[in-house]
N, C-alpha and C positions, 0 to 999 in steps of 0.2 A: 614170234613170227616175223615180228617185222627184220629184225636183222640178219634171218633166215631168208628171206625176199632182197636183203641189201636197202631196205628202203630206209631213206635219212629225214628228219626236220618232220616226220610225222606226230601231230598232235594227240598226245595221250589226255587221258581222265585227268581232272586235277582231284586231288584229294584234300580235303580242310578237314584235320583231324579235331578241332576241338570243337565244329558245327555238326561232323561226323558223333561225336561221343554224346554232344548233348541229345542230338534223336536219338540215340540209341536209350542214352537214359528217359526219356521221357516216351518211347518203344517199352523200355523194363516197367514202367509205372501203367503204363495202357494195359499190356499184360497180367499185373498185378491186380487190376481192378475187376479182370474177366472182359477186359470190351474187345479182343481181337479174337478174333474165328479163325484166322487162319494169315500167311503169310509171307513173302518171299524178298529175297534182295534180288536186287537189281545188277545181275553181273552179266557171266557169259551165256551171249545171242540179245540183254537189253529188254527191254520192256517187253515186248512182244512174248518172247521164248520164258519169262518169268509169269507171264501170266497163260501162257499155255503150259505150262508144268506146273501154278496152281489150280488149273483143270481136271488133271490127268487123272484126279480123285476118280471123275467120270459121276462127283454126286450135283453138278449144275453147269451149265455154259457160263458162258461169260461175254458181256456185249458193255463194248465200251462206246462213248459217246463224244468224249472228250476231242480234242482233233490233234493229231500228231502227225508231224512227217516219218519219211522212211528212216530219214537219220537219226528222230527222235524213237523212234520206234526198236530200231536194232543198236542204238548207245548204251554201253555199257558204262553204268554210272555209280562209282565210288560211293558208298554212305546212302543210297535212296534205296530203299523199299517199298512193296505194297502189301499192304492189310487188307482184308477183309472185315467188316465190321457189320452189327445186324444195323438196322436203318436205325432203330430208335437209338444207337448209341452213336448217331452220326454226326449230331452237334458235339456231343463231350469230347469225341475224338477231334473233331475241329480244334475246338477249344484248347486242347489239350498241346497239340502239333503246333498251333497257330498258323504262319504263313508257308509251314513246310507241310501242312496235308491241302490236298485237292482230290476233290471225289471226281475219281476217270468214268466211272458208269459203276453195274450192279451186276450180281450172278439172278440167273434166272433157271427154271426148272421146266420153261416154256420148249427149252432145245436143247441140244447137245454142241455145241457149236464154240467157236471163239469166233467172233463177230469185234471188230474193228475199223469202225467208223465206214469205209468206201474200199478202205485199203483189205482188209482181212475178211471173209467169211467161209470158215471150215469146220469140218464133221471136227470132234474131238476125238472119234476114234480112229481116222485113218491119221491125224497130226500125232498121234500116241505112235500108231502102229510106224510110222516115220519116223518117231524120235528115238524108239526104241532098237529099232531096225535099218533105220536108212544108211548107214555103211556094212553091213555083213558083207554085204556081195565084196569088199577090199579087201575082207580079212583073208 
């Protein structure tokens, strides 16, 4: 896109593939133990858009607590994903990740919602019906 706009000196994701591999293997051993529910990488649309599309299940909202800017919120970021984990398995998974997990908040069965901090608060089913749908009207 960018060199389709002509834009130059724009700063991309850096990628560190051998901190990349190590979460990923210590991702495959989480996995192995039974501690992850559920989960997504972190690519295109960034934090935000990965965690509204592991909603889309439609079986919990999701309300995060944690505090992100917009930048951080729509960064699309090489090698980081999010888990879902049950609570009681939330120190091992700590333990496990060490300084690369941080618990952003928790799903709840309280709403249907993605709820983010001051910045986000929407129905999950019209953010579906938008993701699903919001360019037809182009085609």
């Amino acid at each position: 896109a960018a060199r389709v706009q002509g834009i130059v000196d724009a700063r991309v994701p850096k990628c560190d593939l051998a901190t990349n591999w190590a979460r990923y293997q210590k991702l495959y051993e989480a996995l192995g133990k039974g501690m992850v529910l559920s989960g997504h990488d972190v690519s295109e649309g960034g934090l935000a858009v990965t965690l509204a599309e592991m909603a889309f299940s439609m079986k919990a909202g999701i309300e995060i607590d944690a505090f992100f800017s917009k930048n951080q919120l729509f960064a699309e970021t090489p090698g980081c994903m999010v888990i879902e984990v049950d609570a009681t398995e939330a120190d091992d998974v700590a333990a496990l990740f060490g300084e690369d997990a941080q618990q952003i908040g928790k799903t709840t069965s309280a709403h249907q919602k993605l709820v983010i901090g001051e910045l986000i608060n929407e129905d999950l089913t019209s953010l579906k019906e938008r993701w699903q749908h919001g360019l037809t009207p182009y085609y």
